[in-house]
N, C-alpha and C positions, 0 to 999 in steps of 0.2 A: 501433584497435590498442591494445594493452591488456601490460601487462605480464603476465599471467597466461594469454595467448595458448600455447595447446599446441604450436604451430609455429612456422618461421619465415616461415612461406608469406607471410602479411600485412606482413611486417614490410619497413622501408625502412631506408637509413642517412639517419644524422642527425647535424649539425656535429658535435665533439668540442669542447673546450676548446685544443686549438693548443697554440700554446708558453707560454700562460698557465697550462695545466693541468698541462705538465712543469715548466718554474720552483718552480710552488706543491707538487710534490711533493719537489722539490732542496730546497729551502727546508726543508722538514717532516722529511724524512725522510735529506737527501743523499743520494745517489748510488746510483740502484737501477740492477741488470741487466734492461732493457728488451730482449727480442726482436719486429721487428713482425711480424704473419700479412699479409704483403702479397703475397697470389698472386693477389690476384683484380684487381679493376681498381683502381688509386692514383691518385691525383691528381699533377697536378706539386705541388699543395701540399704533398700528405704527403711525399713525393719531401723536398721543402726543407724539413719538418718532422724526418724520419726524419735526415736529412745534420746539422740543426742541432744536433741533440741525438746526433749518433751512434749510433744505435738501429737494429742491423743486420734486415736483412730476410731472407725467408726462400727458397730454393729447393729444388723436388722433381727428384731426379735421375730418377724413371720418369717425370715431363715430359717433361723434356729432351732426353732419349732418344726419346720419342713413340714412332708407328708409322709412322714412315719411314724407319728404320735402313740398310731397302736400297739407297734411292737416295739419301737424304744420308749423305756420309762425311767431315761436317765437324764434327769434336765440338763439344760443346754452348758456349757463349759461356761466355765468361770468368765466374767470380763477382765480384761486387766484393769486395773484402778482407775490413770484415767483413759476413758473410753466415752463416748458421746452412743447411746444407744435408742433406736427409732423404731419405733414398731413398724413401720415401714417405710418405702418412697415411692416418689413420683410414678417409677413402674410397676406399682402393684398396687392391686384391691384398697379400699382401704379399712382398720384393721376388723369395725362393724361387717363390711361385707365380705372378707376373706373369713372370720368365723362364721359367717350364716352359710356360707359354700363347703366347709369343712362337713364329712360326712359324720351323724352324731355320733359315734362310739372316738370319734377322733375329739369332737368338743368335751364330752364327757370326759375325755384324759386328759383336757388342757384345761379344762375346769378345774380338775382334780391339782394338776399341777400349779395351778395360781391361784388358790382355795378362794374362791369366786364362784358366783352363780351367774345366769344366764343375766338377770337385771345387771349385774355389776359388770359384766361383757358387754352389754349396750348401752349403758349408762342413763342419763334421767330422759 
């Protein structure tokens, strides 16, 4: 594996620097606005990492929502306080044309769930 590697097919994770590596930036630089991309799989480390340093994590609301809208009608779990939250990313629909794709008894419950009509889904 190579840093010059055109994908990321080969590629693995690899330790980080911890809370040696956020210190040595407070230190240098004081107090930056850190967001984490923590959607994929975390560690309880990073978990007590992210907590230590306060460095909110992130959640997708076209997750959340998934494709089970019709039979669950429990809205999405809490965020924690801070949390940076995006109706989606770069790898998905975006969020106009992920609800036009939704089948309607699935809009119609996400409707309900965001007391919104179809105008206020598409906006002006």
């Amino acid at each position: 594996m190579s840093a010059q590697a055109k994908t990321a097919l080969n590629g693995k994770y690899l330790p980080g620097g911890g809370a040696a590596f956020f210190n040595a930036i407070r230190k240098a630089l004081g107090p930056l606005p850190f967001i984490a991309d923590d959607l994929g799989a975390t560690s309880p480390e990073v978990v007590v990492l992210l907590d230590q340093f306060q460095i909110p994590g992130t959640r997708v609301l076209q997750f959340e929502f998934g494709s089970e809208l019709q039979t669950n009608s429990d809205p999405p779990t809490p965020h924690p306080l801070k949390t940076v939250v995006y109706t989606g990313t770069h790898d998905n629909n975006t969020t106009a044309g992920w609800y036009k794709k939704l089948p309607g008894p699935q809009r119609e419950v996400l409707r309900k769930r965001l007391g919104a009509n179809d105008a206020e889904m598409f906006g002006p």
